[in-house]
VMD Tcl script that builds the backbone (N, CA, C; Angstrom):
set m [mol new atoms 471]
animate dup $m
set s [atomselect $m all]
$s set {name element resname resid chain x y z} {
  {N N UNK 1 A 140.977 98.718 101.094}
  {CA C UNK 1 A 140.626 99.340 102.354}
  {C C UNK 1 A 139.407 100.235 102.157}
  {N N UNK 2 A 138.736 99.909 103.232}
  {CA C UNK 2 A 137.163 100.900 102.892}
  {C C UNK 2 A 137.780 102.031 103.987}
  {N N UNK 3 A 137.206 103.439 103.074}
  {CA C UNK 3 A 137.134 104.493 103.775}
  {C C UNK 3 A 136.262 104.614 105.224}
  {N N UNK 4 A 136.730 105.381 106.303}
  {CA C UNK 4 A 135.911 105.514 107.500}
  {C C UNK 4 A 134.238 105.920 106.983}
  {N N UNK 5 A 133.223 105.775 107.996}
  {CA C UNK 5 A 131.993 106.360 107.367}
  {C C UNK 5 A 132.396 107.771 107.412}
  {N N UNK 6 A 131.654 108.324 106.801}
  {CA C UNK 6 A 131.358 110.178 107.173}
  {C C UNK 6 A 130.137 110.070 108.823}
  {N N UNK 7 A 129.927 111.286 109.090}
  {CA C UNK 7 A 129.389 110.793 110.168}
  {C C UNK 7 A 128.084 111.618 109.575}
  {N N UNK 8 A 127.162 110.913 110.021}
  {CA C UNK 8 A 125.840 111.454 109.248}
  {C C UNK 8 A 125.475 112.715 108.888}
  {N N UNK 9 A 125.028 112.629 108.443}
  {CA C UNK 9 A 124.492 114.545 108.165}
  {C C UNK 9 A 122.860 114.121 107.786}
  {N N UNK 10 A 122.030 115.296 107.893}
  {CA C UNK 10 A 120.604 115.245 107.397}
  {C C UNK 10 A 120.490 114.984 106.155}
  {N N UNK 11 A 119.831 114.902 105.515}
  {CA C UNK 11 A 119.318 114.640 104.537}
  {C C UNK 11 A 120.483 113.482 103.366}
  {N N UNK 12 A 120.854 112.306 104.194}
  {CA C UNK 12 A 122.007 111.259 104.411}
  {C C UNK 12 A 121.405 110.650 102.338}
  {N N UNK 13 A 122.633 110.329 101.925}
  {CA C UNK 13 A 122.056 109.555 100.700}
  {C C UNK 13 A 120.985 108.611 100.683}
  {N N UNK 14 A 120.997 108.030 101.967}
  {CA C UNK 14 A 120.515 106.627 102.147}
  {C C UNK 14 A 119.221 105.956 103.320}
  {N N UNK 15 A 118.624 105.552 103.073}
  {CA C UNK 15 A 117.996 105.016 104.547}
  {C C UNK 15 A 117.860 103.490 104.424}
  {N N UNK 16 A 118.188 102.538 105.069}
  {CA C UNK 16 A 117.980 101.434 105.145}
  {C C UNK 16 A 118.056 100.362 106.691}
  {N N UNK 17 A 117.413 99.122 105.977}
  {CA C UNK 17 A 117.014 98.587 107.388}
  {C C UNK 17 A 116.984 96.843 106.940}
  {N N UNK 18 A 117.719 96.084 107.985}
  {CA C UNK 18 A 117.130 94.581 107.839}
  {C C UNK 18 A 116.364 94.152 108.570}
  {N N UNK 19 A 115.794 93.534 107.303}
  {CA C UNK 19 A 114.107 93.378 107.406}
  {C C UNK 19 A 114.214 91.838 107.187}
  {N N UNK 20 A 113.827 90.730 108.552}
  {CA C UNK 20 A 114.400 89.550 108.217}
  {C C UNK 20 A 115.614 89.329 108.009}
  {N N UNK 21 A 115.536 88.585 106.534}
  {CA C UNK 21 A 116.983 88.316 106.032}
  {C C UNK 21 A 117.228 89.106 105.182}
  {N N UNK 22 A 115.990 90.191 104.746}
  {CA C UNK 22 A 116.655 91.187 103.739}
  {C C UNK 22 A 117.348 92.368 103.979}
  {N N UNK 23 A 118.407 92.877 103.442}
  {CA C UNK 23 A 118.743 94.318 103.956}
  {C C UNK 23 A 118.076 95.165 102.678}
  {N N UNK 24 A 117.440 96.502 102.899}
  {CA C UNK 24 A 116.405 97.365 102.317}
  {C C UNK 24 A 117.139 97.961 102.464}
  {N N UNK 25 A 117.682 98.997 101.123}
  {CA C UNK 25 A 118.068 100.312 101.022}
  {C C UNK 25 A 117.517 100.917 100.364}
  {N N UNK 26 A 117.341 102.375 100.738}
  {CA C UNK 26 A 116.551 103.296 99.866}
  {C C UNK 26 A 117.756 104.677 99.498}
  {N N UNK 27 A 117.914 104.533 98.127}
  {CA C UNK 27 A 118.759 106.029 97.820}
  {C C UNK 27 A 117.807 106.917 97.911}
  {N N UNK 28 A 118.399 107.909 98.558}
  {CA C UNK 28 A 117.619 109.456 98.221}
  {C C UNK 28 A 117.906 110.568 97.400}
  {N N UNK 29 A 119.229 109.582 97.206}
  {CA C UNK 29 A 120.065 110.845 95.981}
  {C C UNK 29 A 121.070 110.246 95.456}
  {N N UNK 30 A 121.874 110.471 94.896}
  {CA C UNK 30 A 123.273 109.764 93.708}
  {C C UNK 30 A 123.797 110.232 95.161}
  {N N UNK 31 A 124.262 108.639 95.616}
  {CA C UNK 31 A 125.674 108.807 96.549}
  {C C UNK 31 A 127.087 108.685 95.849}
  {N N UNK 32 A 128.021 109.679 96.722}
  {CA C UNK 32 A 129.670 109.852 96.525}
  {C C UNK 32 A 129.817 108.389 97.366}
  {N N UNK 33 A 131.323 108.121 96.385}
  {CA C UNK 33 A 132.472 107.066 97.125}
  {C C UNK 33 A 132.195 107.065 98.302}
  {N N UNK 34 A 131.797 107.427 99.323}
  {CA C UNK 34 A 131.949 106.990 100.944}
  {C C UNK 34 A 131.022 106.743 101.184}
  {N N UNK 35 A 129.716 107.050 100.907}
  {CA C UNK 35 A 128.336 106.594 100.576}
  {C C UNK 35 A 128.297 105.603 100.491}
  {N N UNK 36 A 128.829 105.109 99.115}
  {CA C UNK 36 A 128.739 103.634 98.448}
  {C C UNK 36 A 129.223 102.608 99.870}
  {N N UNK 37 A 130.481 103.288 99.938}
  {CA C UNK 37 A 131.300 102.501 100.969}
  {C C UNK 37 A 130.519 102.301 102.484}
  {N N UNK 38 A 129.920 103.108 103.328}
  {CA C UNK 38 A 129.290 103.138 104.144}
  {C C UNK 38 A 128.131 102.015 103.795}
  {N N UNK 39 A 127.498 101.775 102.799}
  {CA C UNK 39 A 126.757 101.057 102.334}
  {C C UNK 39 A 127.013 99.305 102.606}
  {N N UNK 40 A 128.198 99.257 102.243}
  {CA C UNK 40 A 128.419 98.145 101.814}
  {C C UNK 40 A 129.093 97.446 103.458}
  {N N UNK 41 A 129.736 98.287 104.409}
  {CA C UNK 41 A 129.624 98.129 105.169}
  {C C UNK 41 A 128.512 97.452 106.160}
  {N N UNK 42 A 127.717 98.542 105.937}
  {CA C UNK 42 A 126.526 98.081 106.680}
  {C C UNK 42 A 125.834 96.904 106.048}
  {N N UNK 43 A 125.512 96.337 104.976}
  {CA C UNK 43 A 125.589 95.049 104.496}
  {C C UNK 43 A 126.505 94.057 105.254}
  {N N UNK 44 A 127.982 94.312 105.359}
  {CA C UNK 44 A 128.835 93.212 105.615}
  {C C UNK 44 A 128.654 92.953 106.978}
  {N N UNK 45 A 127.863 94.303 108.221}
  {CA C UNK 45 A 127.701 94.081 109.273}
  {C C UNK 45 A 126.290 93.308 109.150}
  {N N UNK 46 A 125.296 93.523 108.648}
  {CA C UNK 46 A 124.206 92.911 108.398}
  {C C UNK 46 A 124.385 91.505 108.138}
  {N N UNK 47 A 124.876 90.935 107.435}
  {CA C UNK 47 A 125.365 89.849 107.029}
  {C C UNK 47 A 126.110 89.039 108.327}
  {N N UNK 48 A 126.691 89.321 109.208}
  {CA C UNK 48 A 127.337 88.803 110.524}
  {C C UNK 48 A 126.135 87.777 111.128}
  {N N UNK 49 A 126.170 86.393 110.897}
  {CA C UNK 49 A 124.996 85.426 111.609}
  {C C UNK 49 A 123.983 84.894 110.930}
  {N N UNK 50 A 123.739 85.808 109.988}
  {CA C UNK 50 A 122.748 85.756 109.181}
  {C C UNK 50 A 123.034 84.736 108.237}
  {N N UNK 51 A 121.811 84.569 108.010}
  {CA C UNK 51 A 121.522 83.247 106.696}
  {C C UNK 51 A 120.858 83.486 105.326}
  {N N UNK 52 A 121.515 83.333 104.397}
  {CA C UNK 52 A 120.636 83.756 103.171}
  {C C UNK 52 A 120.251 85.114 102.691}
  {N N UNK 53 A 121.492 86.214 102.913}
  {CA C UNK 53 A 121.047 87.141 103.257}
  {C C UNK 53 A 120.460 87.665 101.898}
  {N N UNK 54 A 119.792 88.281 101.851}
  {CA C UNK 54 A 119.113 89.126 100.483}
  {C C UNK 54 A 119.065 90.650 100.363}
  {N N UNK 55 A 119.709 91.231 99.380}
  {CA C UNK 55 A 120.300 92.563 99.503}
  {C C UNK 55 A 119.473 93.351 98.210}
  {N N UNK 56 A 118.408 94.431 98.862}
  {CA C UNK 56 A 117.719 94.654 97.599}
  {C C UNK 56 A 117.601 96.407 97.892}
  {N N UNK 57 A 117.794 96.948 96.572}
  {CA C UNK 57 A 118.421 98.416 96.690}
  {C C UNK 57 A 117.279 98.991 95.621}
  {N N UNK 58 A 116.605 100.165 96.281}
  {CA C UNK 58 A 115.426 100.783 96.082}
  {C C UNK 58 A 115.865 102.331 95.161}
  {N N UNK 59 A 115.663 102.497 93.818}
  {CA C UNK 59 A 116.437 104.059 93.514}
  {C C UNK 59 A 115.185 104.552 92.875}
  {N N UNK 60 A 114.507 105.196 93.314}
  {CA C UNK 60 A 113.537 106.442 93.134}
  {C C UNK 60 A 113.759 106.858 92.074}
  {N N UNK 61 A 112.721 107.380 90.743}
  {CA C UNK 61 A 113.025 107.802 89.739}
  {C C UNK 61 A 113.271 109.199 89.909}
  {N N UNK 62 A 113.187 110.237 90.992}
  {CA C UNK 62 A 113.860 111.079 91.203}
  {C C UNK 62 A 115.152 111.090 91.187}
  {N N UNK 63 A 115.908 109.929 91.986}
  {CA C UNK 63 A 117.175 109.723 92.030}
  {C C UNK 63 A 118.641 109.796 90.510}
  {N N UNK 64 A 119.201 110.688 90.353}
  {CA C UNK 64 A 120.192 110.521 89.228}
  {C C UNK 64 A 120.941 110.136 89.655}
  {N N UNK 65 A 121.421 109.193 88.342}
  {CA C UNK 65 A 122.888 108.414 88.570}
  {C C UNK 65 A 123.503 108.735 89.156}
  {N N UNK 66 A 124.501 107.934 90.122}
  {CA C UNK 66 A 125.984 108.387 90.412}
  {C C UNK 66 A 127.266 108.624 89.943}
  {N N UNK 67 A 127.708 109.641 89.634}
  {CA C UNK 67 A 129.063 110.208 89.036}
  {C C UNK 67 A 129.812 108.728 89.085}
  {N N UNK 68 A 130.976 108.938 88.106}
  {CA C UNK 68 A 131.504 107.815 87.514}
  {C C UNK 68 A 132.273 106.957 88.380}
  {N N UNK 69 A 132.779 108.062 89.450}
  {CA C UNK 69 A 133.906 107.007 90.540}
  {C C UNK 69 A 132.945 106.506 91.431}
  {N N UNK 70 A 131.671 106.843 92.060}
  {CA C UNK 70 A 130.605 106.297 92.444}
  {C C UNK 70 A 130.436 105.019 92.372}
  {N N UNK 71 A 130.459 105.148 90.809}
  {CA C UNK 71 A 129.485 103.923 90.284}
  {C C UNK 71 A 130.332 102.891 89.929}
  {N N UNK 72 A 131.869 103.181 89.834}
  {CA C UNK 72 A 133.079 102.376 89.284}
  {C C UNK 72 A 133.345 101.533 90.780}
  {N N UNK 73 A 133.079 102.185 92.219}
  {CA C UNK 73 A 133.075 101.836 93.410}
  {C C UNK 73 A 131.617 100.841 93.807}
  {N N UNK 74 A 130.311 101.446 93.120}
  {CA C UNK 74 A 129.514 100.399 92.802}
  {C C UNK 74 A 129.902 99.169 92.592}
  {N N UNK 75 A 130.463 99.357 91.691}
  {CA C UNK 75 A 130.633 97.821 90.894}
  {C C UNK 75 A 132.222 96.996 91.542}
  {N N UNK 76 A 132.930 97.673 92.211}
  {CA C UNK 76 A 133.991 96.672 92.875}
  {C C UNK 76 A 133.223 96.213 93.771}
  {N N UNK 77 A 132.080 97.036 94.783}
  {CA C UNK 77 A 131.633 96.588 96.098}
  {C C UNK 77 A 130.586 95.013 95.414}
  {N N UNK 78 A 130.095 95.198 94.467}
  {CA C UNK 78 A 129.590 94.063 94.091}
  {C C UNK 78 A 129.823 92.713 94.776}
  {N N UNK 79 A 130.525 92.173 94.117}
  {CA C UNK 79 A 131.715 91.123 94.165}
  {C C UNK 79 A 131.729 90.853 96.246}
  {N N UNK 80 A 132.002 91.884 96.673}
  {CA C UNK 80 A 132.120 91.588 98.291}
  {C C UNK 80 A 130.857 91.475 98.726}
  {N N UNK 81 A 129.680 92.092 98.011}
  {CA C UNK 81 A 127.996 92.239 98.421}
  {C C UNK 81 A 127.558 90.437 98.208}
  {N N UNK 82 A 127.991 90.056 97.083}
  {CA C UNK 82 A 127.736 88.834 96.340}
  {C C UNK 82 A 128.306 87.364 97.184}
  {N N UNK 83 A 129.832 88.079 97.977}
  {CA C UNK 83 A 130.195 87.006 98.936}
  {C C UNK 83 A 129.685 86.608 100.271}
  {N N UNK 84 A 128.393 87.902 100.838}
  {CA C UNK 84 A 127.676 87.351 101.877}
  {C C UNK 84 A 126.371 87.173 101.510}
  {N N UNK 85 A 125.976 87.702 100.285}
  {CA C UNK 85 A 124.374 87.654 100.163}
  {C C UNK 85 A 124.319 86.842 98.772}
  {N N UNK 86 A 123.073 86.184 99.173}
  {CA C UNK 86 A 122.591 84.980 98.185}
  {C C UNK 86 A 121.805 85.867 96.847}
  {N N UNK 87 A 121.505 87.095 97.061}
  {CA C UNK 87 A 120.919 87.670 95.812}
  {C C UNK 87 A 121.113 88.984 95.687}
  {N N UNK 88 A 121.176 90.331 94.919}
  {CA C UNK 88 A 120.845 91.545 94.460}
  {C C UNK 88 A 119.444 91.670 94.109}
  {N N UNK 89 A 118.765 92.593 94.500}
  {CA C UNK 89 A 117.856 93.061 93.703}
  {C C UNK 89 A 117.612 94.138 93.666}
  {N N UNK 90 A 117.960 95.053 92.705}
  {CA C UNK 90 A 117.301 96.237 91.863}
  {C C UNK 90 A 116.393 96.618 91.686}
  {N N UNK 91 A 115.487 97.660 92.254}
  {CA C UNK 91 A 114.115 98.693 92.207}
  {C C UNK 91 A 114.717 99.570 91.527}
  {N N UNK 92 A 114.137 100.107 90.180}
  {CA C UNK 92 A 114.287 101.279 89.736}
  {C C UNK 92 A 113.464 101.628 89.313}
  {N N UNK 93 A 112.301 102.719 90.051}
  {CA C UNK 93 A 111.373 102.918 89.880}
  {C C UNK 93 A 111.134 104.233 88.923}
  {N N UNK 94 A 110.092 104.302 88.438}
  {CA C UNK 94 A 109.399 105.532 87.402}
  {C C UNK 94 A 109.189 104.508 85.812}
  {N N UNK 95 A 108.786 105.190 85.451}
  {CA C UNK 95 A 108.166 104.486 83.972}
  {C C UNK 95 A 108.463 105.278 82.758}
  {N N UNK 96 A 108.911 106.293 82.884}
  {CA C UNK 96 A 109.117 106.838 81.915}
  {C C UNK 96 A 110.297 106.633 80.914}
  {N N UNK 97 A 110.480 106.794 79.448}
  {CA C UNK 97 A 111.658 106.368 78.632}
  {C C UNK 97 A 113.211 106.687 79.529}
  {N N UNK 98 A 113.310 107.349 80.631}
  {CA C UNK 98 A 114.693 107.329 80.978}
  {C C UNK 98 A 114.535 106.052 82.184}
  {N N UNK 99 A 113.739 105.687 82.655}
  {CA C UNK 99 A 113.701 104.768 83.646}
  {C C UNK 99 A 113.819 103.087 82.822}
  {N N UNK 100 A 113.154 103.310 81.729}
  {CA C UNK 100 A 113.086 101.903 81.323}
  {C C UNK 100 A 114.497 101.789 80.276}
  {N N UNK 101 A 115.447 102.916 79.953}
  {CA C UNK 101 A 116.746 102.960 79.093}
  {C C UNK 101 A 117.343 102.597 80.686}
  {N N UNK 102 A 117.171 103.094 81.861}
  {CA C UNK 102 A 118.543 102.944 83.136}
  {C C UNK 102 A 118.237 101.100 83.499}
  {N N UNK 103 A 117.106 100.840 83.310}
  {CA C UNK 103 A 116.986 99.314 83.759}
  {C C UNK 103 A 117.268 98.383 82.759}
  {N N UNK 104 A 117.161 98.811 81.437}
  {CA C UNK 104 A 117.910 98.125 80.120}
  {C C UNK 104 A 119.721 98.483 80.528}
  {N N UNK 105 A 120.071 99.273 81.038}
  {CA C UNK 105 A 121.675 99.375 81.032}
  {C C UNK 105 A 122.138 98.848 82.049}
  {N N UNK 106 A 121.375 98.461 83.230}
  {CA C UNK 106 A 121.761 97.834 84.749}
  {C C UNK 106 A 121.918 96.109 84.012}
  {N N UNK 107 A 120.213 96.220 83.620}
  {CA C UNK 107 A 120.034 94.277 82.881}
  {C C UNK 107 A 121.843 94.396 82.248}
  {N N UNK 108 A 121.825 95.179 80.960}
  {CA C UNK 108 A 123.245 94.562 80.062}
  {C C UNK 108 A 124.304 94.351 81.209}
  {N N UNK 109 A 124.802 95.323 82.286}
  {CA C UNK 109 A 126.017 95.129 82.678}
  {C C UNK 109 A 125.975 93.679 84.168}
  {N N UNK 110 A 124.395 93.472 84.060}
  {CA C UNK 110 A 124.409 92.435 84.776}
  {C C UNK 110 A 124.498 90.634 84.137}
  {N N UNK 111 A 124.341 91.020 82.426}
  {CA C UNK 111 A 124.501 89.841 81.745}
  {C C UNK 111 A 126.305 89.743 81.815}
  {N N UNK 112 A 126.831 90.983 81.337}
  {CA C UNK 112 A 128.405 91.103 80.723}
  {C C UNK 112 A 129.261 90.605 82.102}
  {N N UNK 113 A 128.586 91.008 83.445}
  {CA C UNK 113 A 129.294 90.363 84.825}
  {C C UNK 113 A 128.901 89.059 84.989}
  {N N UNK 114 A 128.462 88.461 84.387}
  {CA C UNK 114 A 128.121 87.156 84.581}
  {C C UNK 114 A 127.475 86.681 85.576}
  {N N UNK 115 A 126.836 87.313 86.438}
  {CA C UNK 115 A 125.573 87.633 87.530}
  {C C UNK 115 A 124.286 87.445 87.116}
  {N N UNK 116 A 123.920 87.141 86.491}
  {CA C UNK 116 A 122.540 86.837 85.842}
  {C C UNK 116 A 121.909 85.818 86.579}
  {N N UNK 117 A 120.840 86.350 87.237}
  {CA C UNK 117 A 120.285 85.237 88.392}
  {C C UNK 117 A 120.606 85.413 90.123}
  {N N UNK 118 A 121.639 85.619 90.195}
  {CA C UNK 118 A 121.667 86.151 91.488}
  {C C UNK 118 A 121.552 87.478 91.630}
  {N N UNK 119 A 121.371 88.594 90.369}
  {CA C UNK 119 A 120.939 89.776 90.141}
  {C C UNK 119 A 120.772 90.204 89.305}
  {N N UNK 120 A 119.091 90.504 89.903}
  {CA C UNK 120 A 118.165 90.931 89.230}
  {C C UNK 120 A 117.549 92.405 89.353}
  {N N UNK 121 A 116.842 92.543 88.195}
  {CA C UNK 121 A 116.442 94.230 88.302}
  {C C UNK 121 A 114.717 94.418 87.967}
  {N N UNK 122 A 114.638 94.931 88.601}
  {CA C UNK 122 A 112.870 95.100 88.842}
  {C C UNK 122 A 112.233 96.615 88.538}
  {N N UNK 123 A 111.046 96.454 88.371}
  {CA C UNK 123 A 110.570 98.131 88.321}
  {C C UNK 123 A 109.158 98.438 89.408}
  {N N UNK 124 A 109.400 97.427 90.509}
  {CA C UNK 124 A 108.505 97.691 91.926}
  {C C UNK 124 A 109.553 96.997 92.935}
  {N N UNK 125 A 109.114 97.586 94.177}
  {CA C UNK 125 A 109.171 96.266 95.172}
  {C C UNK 125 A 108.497 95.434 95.796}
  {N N UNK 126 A 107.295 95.791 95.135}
  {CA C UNK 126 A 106.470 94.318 95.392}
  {C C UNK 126 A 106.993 93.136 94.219}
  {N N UNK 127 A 107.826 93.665 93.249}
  {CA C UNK 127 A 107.970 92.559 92.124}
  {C C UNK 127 A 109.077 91.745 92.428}
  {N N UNK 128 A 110.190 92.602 93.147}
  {CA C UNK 128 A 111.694 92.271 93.442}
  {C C UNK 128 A 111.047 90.964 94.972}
  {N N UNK 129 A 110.183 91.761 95.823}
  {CA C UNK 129 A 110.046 90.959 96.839}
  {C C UNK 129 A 109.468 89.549 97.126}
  {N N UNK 130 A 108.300 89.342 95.439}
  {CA C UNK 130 A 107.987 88.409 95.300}
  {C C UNK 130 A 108.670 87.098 94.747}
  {N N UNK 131 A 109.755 88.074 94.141}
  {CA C UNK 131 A 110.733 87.263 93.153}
  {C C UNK 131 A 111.942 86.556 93.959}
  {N N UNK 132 A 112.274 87.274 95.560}
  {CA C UNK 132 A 112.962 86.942 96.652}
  {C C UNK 132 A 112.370 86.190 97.606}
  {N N UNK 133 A 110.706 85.761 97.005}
  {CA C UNK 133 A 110.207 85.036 98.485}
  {C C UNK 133 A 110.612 84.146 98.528}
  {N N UNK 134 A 111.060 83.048 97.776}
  {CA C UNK 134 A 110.762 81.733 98.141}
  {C C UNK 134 A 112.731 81.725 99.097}
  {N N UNK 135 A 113.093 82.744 99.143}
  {CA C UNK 135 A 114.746 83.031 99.998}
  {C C UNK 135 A 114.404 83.858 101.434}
  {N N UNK 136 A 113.083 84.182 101.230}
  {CA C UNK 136 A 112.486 85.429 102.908}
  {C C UNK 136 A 112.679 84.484 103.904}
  {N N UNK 137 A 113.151 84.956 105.062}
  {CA C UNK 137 A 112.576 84.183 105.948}
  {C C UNK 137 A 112.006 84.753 106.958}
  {N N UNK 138 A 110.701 85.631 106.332}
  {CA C UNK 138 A 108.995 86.110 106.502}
  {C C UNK 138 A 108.606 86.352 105.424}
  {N N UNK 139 A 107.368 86.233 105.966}
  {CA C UNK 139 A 105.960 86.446 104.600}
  {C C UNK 139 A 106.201 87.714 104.205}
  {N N UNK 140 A 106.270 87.654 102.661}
  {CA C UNK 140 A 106.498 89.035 101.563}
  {C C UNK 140 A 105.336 90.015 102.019}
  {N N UNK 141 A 104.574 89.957 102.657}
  {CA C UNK 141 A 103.317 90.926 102.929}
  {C C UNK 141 A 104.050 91.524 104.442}
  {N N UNK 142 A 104.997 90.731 105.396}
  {CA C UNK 142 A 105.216 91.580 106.148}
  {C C UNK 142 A 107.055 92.177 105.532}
  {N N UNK 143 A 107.661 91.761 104.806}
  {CA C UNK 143 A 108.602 92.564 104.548}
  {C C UNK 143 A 108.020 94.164 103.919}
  {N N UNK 144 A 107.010 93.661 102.984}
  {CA C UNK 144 A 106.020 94.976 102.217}
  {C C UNK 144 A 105.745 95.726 103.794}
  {N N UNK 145 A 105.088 95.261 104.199}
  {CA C UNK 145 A 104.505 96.007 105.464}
  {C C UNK 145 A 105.483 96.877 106.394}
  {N N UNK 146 A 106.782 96.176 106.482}
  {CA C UNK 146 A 107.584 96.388 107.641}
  {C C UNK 146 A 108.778 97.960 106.711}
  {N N UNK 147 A 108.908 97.403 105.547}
  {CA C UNK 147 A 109.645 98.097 104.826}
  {C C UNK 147 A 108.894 99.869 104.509}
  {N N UNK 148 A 107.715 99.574 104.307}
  {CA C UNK 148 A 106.897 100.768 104.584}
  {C C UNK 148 A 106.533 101.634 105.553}
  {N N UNK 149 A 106.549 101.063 106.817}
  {CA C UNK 149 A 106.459 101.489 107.954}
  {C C UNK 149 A 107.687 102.334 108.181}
  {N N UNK 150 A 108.896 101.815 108.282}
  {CA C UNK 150 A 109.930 102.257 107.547}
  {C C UNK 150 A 110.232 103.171 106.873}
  {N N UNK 151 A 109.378 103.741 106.033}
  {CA C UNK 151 A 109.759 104.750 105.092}
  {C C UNK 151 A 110.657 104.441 103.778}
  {N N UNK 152 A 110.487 103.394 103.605}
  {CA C UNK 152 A 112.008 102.698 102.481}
  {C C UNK 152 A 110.949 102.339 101.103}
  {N N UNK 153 A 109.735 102.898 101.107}
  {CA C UNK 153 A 108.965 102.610 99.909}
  {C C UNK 153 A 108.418 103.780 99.189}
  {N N UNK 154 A 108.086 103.783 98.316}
  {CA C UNK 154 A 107.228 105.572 97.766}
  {C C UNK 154 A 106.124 105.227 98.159}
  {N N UNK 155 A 105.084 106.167 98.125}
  {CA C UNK 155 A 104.077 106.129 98.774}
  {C C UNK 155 A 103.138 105.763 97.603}
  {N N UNK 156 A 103.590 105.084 96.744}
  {CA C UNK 156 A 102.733 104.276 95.270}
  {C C UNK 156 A 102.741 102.929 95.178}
  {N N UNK 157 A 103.367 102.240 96.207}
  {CA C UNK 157 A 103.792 100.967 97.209}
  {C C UNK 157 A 103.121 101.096 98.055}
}
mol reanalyze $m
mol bondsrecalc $m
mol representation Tube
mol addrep $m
C-alpha cells in the first residue's frame, strides 16, 4: 500500500513533468519515504495511455543521498517503475570524486538487479536523452528544450 501524498509544501523534494513519453524528474534534495512514494505515483499516473513510457530522474550534485529507508523504498518502487516504463535513466550530475564513486555504486546495484539495459546511469541529460532517443516520441532537441523551459535542468544544460 502506498502512503497518501503529503500535500505540497514549498520548497517540495521534487519537480517534474511529462515530456512526450518521458516523465522528467528533478530532485532538489534527498527525499523521505512519501516523497519516493508520491513519485512513483505520479509515474504510475503518467504511465495511464501512454506508450513506451521513459522514466529519467535528474539528481544535482548538490543533492545528498537519501537516508536508508528512502532508498530501501527506492529500490522496491523500482520493480513497479519497470512494469510501466520501457527504461530508467539516471542523471547524476557533478564531476567530482564523490559524483563519479555515487554513479560507480548506482552502475554495481544496477548490474546485481539484473536491470542492466533497461537502466542506465548517465552524467548529463543530454547523454541520458540521446541514449533514450531512438524510444522519444519527439525530437531529443525538443525534450532538451521543453525540459529546460521547465526548470528540470541546471543551468550548465
Amino acid at each position: 500500500m502506498i502512503p497518501e501524498k503529503a500535500a505540497p509544501q514549498p520548497g517540495d523534494a521534487y519537480a517534474s513533468a511529462l515530456i512526450g513519453n518521458a516523465f522528467v524528474v528533478r530532485w532538489k534534495r534527498a527525499p523521505n519515504v512519501i516523497e519516493v512514494n508520491a513519485v512513483l505515483r505520479d509515474i504510475l499516473a503518467a504511465a495511464q495511455g501512454q506508450k513506451n513510457l521513459v522514466c529519467m530522474a535528474i539528481v544535482p550534485g548538490t543533492v545528498n543521498p537519501p537516508e536508508d529507508e528512502a532508498r530501501r523504498q527506492m529500490m522496491a518502487n523500482t520493480e513497479k517503475i519497470l512494469s510501466v516504463a520501457d527504461a530508467m535513466h539516471f542523471v547524476v550530475e557533478g564531476s567530482g570524486f564523490k559524483h563519479v564513486m555515487l554513479r560507480s555504486v548506482v552502475t554495481g546495484l544496477i548490474l546485481v538487479s539484473g536491470r542492466r539495459g533497461r537502466i542506465v546511469v548517465h552524467n548529463s541529460f543530454d547523454d541520458a536523452a540521446r541514449a533514450a532517443g531512438p524510444t522519444l516520441n519527439l525530437p531529443i532537441a525538443q525534450l532538451v528544450s521543453s525540459a529546460r523551459a521547465q526548470k528540470l535542468l541546471s543551468q550548465l544544460e
